[in-house]
N, C-alpha and C positions, 0 to 999 in steps of 0.2 A: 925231484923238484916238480910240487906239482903246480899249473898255472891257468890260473881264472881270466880270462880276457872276456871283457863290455865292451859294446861296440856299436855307435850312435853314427850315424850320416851327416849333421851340420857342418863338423869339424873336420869331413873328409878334404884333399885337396882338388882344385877344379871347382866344390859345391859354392854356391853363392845365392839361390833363391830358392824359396819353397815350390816352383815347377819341379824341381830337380830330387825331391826330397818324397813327394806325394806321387803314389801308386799312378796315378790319373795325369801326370806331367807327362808334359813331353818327354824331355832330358833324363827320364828316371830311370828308366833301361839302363842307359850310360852311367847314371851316377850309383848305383846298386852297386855295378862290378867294379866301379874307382872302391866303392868300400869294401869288396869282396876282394882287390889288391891288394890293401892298407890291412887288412886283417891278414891276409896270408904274410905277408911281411914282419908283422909282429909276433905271427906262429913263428917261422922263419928264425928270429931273433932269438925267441925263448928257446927253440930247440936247439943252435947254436950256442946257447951259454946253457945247457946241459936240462933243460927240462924233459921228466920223465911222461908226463903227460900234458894235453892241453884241451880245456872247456871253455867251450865258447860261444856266449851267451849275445845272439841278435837283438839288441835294444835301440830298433830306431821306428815311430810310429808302429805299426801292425807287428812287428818284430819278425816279418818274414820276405826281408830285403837280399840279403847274403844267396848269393849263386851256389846252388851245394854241392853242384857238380865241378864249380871252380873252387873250391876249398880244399886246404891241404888234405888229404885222406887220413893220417892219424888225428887228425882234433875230432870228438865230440860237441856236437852241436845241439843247442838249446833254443829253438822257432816257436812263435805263435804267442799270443795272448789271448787271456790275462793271464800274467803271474803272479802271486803272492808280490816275490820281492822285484818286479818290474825289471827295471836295469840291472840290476845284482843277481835275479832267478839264478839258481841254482850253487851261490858262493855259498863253503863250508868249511867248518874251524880245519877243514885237511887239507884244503887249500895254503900253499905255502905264501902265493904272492898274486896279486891283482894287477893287473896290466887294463886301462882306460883308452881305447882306440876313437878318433872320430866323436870330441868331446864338444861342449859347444861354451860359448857364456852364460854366464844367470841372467835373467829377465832384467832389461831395464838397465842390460850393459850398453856402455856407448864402444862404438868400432869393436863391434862383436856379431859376428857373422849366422843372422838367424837366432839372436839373443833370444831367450825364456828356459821358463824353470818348470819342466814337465810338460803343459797344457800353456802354449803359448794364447790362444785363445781365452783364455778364462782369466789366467795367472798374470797380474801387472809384478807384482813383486811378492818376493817370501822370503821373511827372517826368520832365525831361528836364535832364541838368545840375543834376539834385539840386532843380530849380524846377519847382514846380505849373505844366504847361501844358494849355490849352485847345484846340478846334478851332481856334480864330482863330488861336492861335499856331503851331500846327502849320500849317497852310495859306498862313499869311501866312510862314514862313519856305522855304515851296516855293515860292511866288508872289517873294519877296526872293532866292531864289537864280536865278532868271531875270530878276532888276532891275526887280520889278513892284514898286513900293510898293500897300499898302494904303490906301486914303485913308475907308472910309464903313465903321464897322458899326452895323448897329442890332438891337435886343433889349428886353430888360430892364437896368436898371441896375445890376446886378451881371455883365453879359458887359460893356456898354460901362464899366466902372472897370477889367477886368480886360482890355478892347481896349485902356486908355491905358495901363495898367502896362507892358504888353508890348510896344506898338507906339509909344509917345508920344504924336509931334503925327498923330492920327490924330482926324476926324471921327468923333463918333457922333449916332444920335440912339435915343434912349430913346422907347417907344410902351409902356410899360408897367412896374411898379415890382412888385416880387414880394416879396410878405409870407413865403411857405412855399413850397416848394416846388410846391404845388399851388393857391398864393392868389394873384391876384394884384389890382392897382388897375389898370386898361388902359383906354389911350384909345381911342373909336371907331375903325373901321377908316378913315372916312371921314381922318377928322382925322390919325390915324398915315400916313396915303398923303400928306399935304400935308404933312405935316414932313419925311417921308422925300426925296418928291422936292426941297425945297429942301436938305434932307442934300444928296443926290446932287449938286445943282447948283453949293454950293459945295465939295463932296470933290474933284469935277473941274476944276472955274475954279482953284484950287490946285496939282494936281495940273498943271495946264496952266505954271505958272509955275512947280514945282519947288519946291513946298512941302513933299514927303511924299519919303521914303528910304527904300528897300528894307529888310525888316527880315530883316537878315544875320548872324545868333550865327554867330562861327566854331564849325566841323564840327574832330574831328564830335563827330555828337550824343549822349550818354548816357542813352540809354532804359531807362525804369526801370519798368515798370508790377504795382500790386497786384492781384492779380484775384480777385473774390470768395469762390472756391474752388479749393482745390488739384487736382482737374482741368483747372480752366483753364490752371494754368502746369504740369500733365504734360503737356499738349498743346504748348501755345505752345515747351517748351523743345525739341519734336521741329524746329522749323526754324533750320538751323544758324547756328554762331554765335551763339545764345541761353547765356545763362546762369542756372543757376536758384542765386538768392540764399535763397530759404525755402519752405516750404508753397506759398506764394499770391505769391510776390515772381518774376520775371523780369527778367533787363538784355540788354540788345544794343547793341554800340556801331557806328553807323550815316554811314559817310563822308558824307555828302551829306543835304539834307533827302527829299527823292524817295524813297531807301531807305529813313529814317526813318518816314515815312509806310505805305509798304508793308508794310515790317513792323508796324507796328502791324495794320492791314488781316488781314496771313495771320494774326496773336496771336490777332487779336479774332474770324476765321472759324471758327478750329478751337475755340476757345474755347466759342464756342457752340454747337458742337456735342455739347459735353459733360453741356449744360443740360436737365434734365430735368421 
């Protein structure tokens, strides 16, 4: 059983502001190894419900968060950017099952802890098919086009409502419940690493028996993104095939999820560039 773990920092438990999130924070020391617990925990899990191997892919800002000295020593790890598939880098059709650590809300959730979708700076909101989508959803429909189901995310409870909306019968487990954007109620880190890894353990025993389906929206996809200022989409419309819909509005319609994502990626690089 082989097993793909993503692994973002908003959704860790204890996190509640971007100090905690950004290289230059205070708190960020601290908040790295809460996520470098919350990941060993879901190693933990999956190798407890019989996983033969484990990749594990650091998708938070710079993507070189995770303590590598505190990590289980059988996973392979996946640091640094850029990568082609960003949060997903390195998922493939041999991968049996994707596991979502330390997930966050889409942009523009309300009681969602450090809400946005990729590039909170740039990005006010992004539909796809005319529908509010998330990291989860975007990632999980690149991981679904190579027949990896989704089976584990955890966060706050406003990402896992918004992982079953999108994904279904998908495991979560909630380490924390978010009042405001920057309040939240969070269980110890201790206590979130023992739910997570029993998360893990039944995402996988499931997964092992063909509980969890690929999540597959037919392509393609209708990207729609608003971005907070009309620089952003003078930029973003310079990569072709962009269309600019208003001011701050952009669409690209995207054969494939892989593309989809990508483009998001170049929107959201030049975008911020614009930022002053």
């Amino acid at each position: 059983m082989r097993v793909y773990v993503s692994v973002d920092m908003e959704g860790v438990a204890g996190v509640v502001h971007v100090d905690q999130t950004r290289r230059t924070g205070y708190d960020y020391e601290r908040a790295r190894r809460w996520m470098t617990a919350e990941t060993n925990a879901a190693v933990l899990g999956a190798y407890d419900a019989g996983a033969t191997s484990v990749l594990v892919n650091d998708s938070h800002g710079d993507m070189r968060n995770l303590v590598l000295e505190e990590l289980d020593r059988r996973v392979e790890l996946i640091s640094g950017s850029l990568k082609p598939l960003s949060m997903v880098e390195g998922v493939t059709k041999e991968a049996d099952v994707a596991l979502f650590v330390g997930y966050h809300a889409g942009a523009a959730s309300q009681a969602g802890i450090l809400d946005h979708t990729y590039y909170s700076k740039v990005v006010a909101k992004l539909r796809v098919g005319g529908r509010d989508w998330n990291e989860t959803a975007i990632n999980a429909a690149v991981c679904g086009e190579l027949g990896v189901p989704v089976a584990l995310v955890t966060g706050d409870q406003t990402v896992c409502a918004q992982a079953r909306e999108h994904l279904g019968e998908v495991v979560t487990v909630k380490v924390k419940d978010a009042i405001t954007r920057y309040t939240a109620r969070s269980l110890m880190p201790a206590v979130a690493c023992e739910k997570i890894r029993e998360g893990a353990a039944d995402a996988v025993r499931r997964a092992k028996a063909g509980s969890f389906k690929p999540f597959r929206p037919p392509p393609p996809f209708d990207l729609e993104v608003d971005f907070v200022q009309a620089a952003c989409a003078d930029v973003a419309e310079l990569v072709p095939g962009t269309r600019r819909l208003s001011g701050t509005t952009c669409t690209y319609r995207a054969p494939d999820a892989a593309t989809l994502l990508q483009v998001i990626q170049a929107w959201t690089i030049l975008a911020g560039s614009t930022i002053v």
